[in-house]
N, CA, C and O atoms as CSV, one atom per row, in Angstrom:
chain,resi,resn,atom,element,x,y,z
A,1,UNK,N,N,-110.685,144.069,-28.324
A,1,UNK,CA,C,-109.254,144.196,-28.516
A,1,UNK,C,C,-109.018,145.082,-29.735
A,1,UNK,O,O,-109.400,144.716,-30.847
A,2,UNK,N,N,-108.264,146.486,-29.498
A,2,UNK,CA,C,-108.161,147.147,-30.383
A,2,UNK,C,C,-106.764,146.906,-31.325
A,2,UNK,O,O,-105.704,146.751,-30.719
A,3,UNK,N,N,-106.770,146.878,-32.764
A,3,UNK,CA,C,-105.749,146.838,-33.420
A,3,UNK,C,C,-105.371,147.765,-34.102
A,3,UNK,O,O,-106.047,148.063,-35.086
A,4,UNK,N,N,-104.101,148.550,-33.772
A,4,UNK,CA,C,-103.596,149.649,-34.059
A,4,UNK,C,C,-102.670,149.789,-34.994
A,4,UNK,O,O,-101.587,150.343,-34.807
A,5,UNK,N,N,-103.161,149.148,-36.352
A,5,UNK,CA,C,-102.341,148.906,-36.808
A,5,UNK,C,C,-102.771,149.304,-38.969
A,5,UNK,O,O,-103.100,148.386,-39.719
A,6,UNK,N,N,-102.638,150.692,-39.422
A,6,UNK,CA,C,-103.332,150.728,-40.473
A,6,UNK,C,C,-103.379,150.140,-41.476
A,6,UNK,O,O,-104.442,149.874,-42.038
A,7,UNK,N,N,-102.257,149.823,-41.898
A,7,UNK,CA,C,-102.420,148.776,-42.977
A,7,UNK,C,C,-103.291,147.287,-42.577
A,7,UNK,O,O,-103.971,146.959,-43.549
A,8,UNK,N,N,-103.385,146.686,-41.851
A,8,UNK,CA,C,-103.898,145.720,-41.547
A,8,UNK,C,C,-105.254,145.779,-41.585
A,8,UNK,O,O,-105.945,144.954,-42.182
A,9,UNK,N,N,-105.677,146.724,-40.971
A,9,UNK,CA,C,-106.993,147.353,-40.720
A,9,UNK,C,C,-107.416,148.017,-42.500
A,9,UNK,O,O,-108.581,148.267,-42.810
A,10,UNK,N,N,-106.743,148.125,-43.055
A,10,UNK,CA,C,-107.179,148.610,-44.078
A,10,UNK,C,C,-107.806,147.606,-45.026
A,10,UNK,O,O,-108.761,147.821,-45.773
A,11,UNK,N,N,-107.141,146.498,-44.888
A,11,UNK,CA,C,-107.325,144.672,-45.025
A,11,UNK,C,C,-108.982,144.257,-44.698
A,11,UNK,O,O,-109.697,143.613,-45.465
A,12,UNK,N,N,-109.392,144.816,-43.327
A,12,UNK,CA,C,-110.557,144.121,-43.092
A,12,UNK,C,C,-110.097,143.196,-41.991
A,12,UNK,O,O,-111.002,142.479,-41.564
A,13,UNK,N,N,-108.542,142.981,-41.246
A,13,UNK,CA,C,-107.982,142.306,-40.080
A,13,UNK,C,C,-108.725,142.389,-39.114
A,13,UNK,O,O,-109.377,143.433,-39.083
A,14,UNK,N,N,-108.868,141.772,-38.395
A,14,UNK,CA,C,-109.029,141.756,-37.027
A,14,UNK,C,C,-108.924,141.298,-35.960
A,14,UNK,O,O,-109.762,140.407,-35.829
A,15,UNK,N,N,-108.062,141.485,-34.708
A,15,UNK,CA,C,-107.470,140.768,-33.960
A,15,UNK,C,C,-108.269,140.306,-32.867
A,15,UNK,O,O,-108.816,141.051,-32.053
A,16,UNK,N,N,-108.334,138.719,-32.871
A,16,UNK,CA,C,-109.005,138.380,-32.258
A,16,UNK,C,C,-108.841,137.607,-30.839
A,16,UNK,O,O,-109.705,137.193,-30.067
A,17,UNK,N,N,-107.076,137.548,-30.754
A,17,UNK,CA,C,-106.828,136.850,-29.617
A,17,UNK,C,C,-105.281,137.205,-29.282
A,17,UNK,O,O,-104.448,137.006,-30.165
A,18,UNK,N,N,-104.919,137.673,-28.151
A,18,UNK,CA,C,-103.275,138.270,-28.306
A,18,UNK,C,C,-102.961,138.069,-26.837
A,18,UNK,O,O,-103.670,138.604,-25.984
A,19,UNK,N,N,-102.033,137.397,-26.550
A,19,UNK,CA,C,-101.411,136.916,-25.513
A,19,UNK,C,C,-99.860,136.626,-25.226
A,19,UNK,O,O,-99.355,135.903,-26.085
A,20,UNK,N,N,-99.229,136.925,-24.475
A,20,UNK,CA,C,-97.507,136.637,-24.468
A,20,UNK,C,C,-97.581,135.271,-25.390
A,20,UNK,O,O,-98.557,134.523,-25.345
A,21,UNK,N,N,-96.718,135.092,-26.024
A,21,UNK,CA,C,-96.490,134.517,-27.207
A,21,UNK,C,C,-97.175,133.970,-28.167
A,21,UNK,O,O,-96.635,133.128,-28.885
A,22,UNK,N,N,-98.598,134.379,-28.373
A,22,UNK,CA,C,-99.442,133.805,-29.223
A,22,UNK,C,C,-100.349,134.804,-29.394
A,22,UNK,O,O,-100.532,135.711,-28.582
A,23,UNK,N,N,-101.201,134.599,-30.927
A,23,UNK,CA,C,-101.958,135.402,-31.358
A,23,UNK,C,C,-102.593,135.107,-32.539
A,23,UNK,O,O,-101.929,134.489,-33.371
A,24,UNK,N,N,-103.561,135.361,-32.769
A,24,UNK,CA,C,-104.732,135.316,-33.636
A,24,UNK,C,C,-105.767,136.232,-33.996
A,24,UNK,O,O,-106.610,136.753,-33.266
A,25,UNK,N,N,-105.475,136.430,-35.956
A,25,UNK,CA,C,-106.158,137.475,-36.763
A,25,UNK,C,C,-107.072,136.439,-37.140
A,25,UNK,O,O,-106.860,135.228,-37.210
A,26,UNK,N,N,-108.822,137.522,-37.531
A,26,UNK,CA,C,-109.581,136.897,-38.463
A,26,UNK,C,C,-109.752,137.709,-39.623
A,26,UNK,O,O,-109.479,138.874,-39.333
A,27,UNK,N,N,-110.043,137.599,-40.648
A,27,UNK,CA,C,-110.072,138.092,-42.060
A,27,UNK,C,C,-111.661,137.592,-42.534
A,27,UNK,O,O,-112.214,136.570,-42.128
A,28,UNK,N,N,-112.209,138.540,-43.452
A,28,UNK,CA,C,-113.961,137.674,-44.255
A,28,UNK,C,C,-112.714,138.244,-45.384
A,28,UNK,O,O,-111.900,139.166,-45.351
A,29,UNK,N,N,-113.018,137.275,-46.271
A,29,UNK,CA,C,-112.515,137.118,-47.671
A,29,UNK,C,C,-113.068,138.278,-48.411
A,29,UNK,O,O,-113.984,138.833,-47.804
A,30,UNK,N,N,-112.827,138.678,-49.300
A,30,UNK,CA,C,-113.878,139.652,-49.820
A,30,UNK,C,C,-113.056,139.507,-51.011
A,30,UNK,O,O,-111.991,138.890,-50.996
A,31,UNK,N,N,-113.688,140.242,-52.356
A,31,UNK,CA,C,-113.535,140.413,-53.558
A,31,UNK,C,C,-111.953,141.085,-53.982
A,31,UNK,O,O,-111.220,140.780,-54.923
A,32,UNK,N,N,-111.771,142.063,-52.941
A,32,UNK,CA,C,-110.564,142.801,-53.359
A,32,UNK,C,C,-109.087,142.028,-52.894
A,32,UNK,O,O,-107.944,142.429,-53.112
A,33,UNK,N,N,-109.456,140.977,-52.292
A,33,UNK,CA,C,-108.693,139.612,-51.890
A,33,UNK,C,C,-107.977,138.957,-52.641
A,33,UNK,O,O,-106.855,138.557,-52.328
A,34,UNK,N,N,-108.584,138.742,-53.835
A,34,UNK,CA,C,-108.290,137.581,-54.442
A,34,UNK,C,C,-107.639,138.112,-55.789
A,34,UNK,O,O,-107.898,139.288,-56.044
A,35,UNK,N,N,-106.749,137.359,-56.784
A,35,UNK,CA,C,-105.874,137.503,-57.490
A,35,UNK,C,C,-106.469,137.498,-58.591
A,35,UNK,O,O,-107.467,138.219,-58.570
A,36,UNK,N,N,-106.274,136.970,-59.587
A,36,UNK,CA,C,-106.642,137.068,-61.301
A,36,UNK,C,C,-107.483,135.425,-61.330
A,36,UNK,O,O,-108.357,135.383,-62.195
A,37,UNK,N,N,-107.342,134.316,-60.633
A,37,UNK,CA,C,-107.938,133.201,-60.837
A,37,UNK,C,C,-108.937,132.958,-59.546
A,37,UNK,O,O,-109.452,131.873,-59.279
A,38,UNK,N,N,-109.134,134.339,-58.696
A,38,UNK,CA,C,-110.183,134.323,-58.107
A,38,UNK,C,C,-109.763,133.318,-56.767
A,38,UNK,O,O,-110.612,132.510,-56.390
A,39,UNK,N,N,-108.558,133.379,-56.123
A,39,UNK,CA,C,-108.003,133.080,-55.210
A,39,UNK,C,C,-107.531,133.867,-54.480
A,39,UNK,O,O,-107.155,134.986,-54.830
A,40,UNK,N,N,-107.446,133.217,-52.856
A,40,UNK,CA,C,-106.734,134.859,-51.930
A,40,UNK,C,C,-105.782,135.136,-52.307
A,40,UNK,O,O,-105.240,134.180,-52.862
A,41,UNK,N,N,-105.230,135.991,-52.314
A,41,UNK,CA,C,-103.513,136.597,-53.063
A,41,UNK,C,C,-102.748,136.302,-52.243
A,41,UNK,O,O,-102.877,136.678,-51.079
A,42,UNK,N,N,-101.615,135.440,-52.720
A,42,UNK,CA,C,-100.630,135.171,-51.971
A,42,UNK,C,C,-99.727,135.690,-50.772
A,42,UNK,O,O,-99.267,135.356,-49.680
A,43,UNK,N,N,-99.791,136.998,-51.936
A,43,UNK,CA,C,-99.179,138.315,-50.885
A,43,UNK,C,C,-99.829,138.879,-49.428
A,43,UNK,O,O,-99.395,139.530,-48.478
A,44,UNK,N,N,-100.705,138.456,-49.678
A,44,UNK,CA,C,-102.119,138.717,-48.571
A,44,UNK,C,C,-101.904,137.339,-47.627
A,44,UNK,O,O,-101.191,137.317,-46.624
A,45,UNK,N,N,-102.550,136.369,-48.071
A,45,UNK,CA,C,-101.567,135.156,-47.068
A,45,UNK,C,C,-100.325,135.491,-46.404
A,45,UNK,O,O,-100.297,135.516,-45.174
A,46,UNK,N,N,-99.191,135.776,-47.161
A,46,UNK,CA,C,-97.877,136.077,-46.946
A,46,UNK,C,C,-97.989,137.248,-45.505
A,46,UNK,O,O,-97.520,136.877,-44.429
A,47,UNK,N,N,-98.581,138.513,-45.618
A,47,UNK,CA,C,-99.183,139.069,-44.833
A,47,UNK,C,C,-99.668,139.044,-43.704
A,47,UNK,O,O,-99.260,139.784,-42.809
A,48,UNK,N,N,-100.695,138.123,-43.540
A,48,UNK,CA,C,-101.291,137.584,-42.689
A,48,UNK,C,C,-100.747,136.604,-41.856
A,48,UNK,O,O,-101.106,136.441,-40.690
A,49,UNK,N,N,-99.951,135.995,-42.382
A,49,UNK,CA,C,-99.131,134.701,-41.601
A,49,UNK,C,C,-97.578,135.566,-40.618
A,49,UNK,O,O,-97.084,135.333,-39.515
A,50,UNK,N,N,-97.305,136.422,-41.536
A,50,UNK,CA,C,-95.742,137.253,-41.311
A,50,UNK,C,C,-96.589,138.048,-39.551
A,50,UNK,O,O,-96.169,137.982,-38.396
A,51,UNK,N,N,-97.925,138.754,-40.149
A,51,UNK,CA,C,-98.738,139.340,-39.055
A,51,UNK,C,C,-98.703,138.428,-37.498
A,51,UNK,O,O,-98.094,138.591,-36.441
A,52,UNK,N,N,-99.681,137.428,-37.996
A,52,UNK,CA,C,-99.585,136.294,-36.572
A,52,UNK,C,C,-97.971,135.813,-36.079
A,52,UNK,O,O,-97.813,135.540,-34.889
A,53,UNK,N,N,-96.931,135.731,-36.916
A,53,UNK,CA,C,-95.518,135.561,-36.149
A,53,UNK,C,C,-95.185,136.441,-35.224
A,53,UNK,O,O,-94.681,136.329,-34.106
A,54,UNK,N,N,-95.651,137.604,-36.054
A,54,UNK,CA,C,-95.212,138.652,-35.562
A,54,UNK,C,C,-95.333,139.283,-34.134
A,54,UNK,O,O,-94.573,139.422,-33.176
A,55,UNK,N,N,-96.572,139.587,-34.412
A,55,UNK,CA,C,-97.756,139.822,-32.758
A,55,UNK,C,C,-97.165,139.038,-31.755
A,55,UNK,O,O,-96.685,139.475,-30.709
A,56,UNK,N,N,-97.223,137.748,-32.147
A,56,UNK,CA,C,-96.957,136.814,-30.994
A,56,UNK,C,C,-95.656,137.394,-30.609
A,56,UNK,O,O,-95.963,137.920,-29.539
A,57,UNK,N,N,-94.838,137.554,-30.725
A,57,UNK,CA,C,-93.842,137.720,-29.969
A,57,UNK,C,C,-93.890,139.352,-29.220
A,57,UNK,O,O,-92.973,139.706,-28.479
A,58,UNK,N,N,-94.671,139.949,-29.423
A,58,UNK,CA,C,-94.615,141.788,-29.227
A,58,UNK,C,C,-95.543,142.350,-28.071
A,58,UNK,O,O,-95.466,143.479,-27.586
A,59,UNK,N,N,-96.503,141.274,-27.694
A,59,UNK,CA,C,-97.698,141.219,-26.679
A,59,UNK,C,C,-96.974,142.412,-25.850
A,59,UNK,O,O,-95.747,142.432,-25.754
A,60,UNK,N,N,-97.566,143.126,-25.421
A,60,UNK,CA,C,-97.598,144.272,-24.381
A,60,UNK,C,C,-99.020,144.266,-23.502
A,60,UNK,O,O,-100.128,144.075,-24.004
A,61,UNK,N,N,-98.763,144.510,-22.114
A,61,UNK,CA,C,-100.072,144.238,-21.098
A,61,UNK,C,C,-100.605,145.513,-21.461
A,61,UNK,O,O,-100.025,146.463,-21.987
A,62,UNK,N,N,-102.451,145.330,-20.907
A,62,UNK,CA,C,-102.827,146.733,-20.691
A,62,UNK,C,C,-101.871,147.475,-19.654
A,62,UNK,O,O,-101.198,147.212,-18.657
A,63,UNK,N,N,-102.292,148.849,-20.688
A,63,UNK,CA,C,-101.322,150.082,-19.956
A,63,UNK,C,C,-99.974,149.989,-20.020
A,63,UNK,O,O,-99.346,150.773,-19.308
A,64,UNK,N,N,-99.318,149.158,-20.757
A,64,UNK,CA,C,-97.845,149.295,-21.121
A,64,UNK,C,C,-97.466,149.939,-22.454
A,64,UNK,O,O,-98.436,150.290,-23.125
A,65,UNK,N,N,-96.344,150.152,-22.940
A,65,UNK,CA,C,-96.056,150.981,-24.143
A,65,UNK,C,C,-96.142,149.460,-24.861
A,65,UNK,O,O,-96.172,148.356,-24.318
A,66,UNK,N,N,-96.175,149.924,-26.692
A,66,UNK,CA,C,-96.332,149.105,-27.319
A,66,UNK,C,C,-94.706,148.585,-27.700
A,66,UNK,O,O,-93.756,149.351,-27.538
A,67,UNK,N,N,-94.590,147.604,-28.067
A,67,UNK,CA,C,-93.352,146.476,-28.640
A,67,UNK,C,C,-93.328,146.752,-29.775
A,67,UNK,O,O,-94.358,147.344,-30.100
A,68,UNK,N,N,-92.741,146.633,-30.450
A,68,UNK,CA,C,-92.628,146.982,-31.989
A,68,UNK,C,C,-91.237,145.731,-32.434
A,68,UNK,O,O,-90.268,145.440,-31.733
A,69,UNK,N,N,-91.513,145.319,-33.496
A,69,UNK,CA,C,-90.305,144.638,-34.175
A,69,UNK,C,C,-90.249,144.441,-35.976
A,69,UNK,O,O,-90.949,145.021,-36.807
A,70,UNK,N,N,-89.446,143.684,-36.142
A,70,UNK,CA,C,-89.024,143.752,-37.528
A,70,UNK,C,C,-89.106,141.977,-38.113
A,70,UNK,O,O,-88.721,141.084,-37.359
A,71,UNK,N,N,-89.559,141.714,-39.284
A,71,UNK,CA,C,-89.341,140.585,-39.848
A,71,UNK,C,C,-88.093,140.532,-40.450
A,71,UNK,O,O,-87.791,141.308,-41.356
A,72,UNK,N,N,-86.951,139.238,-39.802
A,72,UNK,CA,C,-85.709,138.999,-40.316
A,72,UNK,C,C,-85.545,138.372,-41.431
A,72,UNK,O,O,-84.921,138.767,-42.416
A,73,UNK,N,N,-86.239,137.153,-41.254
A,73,UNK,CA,C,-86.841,136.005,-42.148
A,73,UNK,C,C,-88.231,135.462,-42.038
A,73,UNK,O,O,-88.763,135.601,-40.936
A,74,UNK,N,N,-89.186,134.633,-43.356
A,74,UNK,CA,C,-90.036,134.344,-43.111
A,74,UNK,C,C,-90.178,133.600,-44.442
A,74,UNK,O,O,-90.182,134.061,-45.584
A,75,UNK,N,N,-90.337,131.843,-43.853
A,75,UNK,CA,C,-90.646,131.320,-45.006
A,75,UNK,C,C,-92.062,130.513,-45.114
A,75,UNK,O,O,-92.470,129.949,-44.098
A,76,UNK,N,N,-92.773,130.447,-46.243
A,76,UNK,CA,C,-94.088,130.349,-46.058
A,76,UNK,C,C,-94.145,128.887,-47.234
A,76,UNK,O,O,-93.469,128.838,-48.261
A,77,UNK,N,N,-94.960,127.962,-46.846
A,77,UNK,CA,C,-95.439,126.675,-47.613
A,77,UNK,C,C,-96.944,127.234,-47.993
A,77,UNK,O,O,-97.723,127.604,-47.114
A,78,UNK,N,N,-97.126,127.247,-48.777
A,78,UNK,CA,C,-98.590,127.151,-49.362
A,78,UNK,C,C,-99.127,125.840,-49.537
A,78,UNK,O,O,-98.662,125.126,-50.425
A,79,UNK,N,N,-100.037,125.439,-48.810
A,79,UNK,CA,C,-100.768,124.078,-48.960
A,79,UNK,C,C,-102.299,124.415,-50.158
A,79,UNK,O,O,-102.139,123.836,-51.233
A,80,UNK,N,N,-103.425,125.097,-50.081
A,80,UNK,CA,C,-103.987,125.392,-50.545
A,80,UNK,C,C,-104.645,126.279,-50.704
A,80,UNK,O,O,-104.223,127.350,-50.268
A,81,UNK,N,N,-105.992,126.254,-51.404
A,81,UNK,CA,C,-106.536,127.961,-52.168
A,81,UNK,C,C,-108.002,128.043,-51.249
A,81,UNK,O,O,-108.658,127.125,-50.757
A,82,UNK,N,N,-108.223,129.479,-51.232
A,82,UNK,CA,C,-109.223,129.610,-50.487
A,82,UNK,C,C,-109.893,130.908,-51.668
A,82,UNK,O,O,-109.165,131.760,-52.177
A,83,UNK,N,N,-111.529,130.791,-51.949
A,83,UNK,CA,C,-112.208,131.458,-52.608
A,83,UNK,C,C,-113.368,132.758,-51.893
A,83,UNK,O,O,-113.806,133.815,-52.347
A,84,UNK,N,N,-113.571,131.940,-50.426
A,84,UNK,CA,C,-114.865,132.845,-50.059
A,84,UNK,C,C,-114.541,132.417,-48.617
A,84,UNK,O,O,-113.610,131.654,-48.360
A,85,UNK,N,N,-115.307,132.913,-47.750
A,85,UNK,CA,C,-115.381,132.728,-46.348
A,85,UNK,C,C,-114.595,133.631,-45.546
A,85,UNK,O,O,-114.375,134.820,-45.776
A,86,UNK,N,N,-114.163,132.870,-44.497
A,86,UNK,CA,C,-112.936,133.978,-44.048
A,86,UNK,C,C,-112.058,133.102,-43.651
A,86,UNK,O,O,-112.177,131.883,-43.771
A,87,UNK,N,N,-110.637,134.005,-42.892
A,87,UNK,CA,C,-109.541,132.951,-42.605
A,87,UNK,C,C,-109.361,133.957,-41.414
A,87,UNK,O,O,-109.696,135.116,-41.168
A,88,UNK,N,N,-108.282,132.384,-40.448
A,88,UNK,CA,C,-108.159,133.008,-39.148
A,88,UNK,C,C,-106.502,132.623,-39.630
A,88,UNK,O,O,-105.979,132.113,-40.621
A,89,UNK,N,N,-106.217,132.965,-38.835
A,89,UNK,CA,C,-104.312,133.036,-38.495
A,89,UNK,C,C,-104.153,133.060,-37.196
A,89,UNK,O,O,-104.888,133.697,-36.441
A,90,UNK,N,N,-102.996,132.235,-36.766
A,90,UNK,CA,C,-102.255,131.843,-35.394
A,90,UNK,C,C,-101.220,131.794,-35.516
A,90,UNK,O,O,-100.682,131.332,-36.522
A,91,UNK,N,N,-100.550,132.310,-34.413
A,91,UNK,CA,C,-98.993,132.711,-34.413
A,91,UNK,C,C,-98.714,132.290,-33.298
A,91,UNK,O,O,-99.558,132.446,-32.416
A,92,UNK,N,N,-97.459,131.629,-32.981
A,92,UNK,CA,C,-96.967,131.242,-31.399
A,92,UNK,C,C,-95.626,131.688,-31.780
A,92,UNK,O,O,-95.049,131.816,-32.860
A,93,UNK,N,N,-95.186,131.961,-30.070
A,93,UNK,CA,C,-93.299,131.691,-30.287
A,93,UNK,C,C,-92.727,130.702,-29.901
A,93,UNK,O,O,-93.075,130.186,-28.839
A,94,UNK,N,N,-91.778,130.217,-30.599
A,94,UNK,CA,C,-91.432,128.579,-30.395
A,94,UNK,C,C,-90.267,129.105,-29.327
A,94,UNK,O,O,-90.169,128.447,-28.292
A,95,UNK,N,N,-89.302,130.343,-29.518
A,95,UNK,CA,C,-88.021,130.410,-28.794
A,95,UNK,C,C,-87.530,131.713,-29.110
A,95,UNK,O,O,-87.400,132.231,-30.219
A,96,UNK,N,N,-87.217,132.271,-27.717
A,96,UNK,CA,C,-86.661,133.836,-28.181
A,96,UNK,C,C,-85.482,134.100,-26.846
A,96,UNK,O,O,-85.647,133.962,-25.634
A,97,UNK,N,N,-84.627,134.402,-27.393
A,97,UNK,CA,C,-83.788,134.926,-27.044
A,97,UNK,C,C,-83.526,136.221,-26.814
A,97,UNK,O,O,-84.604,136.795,-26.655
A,98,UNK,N,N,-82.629,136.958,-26.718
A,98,UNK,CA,C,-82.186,138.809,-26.565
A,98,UNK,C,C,-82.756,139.619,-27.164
A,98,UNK,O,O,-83.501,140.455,-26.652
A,99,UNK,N,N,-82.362,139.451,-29.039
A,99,UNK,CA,C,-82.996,140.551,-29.098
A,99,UNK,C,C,-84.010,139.637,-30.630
A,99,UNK,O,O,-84.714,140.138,-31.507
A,100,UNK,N,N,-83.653,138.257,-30.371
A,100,UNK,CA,C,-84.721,137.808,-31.843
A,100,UNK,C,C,-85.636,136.576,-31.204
A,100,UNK,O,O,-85.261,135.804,-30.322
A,101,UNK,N,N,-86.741,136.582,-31.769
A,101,UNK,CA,C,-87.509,135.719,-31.480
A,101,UNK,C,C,-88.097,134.237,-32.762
A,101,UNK,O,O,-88.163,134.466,-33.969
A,102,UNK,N,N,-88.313,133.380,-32.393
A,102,UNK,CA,C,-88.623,132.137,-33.907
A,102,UNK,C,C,-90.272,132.134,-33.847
A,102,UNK,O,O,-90.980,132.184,-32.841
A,103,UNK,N,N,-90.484,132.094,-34.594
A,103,UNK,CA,C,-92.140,132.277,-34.479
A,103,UNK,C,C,-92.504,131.438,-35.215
A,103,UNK,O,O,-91.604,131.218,-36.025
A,104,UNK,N,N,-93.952,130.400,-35.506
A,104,UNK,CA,C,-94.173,129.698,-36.066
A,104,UNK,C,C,-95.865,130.218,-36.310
A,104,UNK,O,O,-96.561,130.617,-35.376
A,105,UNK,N,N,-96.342,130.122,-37.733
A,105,UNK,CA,C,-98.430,130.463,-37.843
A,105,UNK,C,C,-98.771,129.352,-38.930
A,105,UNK,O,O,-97.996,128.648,-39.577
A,106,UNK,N,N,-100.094,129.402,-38.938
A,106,UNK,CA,C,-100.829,128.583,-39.612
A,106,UNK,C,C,-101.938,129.823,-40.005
A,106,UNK,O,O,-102.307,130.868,-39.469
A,107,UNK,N,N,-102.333,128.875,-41.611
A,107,UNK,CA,C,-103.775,130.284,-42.064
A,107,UNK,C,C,-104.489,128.993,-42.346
A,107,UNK,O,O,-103.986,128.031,-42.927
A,108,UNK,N,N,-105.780,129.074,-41.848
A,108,UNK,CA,C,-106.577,128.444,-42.076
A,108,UNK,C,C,-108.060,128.842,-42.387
A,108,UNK,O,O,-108.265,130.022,-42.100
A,109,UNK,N,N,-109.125,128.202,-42.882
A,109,UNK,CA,C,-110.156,128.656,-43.217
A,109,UNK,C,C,-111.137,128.283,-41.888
A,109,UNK,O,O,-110.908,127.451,-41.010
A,110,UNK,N,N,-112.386,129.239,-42.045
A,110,UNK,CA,C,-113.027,128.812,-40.446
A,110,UNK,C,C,-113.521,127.618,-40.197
A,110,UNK,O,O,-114.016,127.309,-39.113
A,111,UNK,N,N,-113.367,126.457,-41.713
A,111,UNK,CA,C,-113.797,125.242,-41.385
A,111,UNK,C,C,-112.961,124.952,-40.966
A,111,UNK,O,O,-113.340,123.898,-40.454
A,112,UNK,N,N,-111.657,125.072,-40.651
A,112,UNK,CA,C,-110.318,124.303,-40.614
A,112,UNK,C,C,-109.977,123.835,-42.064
A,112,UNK,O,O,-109.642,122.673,-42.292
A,113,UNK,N,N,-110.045,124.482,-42.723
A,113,UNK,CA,C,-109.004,123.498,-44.012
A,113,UNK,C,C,-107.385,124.388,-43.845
A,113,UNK,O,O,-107.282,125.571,-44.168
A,114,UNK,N,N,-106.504,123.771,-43.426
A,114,UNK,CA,C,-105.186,124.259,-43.589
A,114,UNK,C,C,-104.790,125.189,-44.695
A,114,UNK,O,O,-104.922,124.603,-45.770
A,115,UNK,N,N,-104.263,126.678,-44.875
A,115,UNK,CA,C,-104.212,126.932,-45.973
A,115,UNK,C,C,-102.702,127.023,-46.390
A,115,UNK,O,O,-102.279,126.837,-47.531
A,116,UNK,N,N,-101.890,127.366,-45.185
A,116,UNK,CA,C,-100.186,128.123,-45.518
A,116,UNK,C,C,-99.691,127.901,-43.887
A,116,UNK,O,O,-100.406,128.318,-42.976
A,117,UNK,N,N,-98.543,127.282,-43.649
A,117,UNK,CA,C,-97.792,127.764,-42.880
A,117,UNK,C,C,-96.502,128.496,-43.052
A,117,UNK,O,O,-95.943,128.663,-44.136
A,118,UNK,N,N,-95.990,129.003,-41.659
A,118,UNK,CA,C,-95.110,130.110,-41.554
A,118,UNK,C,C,-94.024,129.635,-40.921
A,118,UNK,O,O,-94.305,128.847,-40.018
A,119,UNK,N,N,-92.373,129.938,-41.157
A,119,UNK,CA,C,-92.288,129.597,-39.285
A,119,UNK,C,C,-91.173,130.934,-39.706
A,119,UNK,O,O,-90.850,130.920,-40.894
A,120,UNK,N,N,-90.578,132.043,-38.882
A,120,UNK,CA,C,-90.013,133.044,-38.844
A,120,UNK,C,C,-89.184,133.291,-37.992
A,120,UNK,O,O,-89.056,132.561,-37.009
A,121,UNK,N,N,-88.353,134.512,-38.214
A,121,UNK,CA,C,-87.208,135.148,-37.273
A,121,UNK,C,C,-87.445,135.904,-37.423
A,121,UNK,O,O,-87.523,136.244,-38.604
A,122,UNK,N,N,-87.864,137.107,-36.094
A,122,UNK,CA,C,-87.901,138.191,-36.155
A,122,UNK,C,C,-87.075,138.983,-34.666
A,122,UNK,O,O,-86.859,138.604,-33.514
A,123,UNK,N,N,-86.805,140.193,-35.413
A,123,UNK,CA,C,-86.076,141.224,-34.249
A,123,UNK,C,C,-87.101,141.719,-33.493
A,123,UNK,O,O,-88.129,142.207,-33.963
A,124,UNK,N,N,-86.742,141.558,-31.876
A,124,UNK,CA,C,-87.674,142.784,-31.269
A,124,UNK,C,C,-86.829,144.494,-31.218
A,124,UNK,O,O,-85.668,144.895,-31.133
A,125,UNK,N,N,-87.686,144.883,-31.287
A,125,UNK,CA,C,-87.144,146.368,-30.853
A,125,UNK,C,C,-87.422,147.204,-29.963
A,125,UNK,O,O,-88.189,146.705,-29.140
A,126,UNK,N,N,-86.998,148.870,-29.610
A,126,UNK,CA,C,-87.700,149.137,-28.605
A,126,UNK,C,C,-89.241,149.252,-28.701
A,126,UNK,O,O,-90.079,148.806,-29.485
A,127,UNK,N,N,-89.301,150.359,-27.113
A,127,UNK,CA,C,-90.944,150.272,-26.655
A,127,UNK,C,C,-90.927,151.679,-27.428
A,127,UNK,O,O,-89.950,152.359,-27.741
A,128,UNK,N,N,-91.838,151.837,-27.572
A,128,UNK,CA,C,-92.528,153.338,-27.941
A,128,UNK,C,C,-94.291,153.478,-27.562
A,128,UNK,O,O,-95.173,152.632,-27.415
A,129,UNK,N,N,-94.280,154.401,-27.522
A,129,UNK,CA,C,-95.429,154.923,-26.560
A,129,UNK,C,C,-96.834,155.326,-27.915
A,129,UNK,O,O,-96.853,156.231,-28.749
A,130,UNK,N,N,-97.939,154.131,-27.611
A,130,UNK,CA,C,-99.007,154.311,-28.667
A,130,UNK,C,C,-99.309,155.719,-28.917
A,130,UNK,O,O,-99.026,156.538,-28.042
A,131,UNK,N,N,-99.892,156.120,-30.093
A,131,UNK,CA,C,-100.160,157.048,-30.497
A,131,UNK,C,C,-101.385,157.401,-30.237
A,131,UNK,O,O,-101.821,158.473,-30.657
């Protein structure tokens, strides 16, 4: 599954599961990750969670143009800190309507330790044709 997406990819992302309303990134933690106390950076969580809302709602089949949308809102709980390993992210859509969809993710570590949830509003927009 290719992810076309540069900033993400610039991350070390990788998409590992994408389906009409659900989806899932994996991440390996790495050094350039983590903040001043040697934790993943928030902003990077923040990222990653906004990512899995996101996807989920935008799924396009093979051979269709890609979906594209916008984050309206997105509020994030931080439960805890992660130092090494990697993290996966899951995104579902709880409910979408016309032109916005509610999205809900979880970041977790590959043992399962819970790290942050998400739950969001986002706009879809049009199709445009991959590059």
């Amino acid at each position: 599954m290719h992810l076309h997406n540069p900033f993400l990819q610039s991350l070390g992302v990788e998409l590992a599961h994408w389906a009409p309303g659900e989806t899932e990134f994996r991440m390996p933690i790495e050094v350039r990750h983590l903040n001043r106390q040697g934790m993943l950076h928030g902003g990077l969580i923040a990222t990653l969670l906004d990512a899995a809302c996101g996807y989920a709602g935008l799924h396009a089949g093979e051979g269709e143009e890609e979906v594209h949308g916008v984050t309206v809102m997105l509020n994030i709980a931080y439960l805890s800190a992660a130092r090494e390993g990697s993290v996966i992210a899951r995104g579902r859509v709880n409910r979408r309507g016309r032109s916005l969809y509610f999205a809900e993710a979880s970041l977790a570590t590959a043992d399962g330790e819970l790290l942050a949830t998400a739950q969001g509003t986002f706009k879809q927009g049009g199709r445009r044709h991959a590059a």
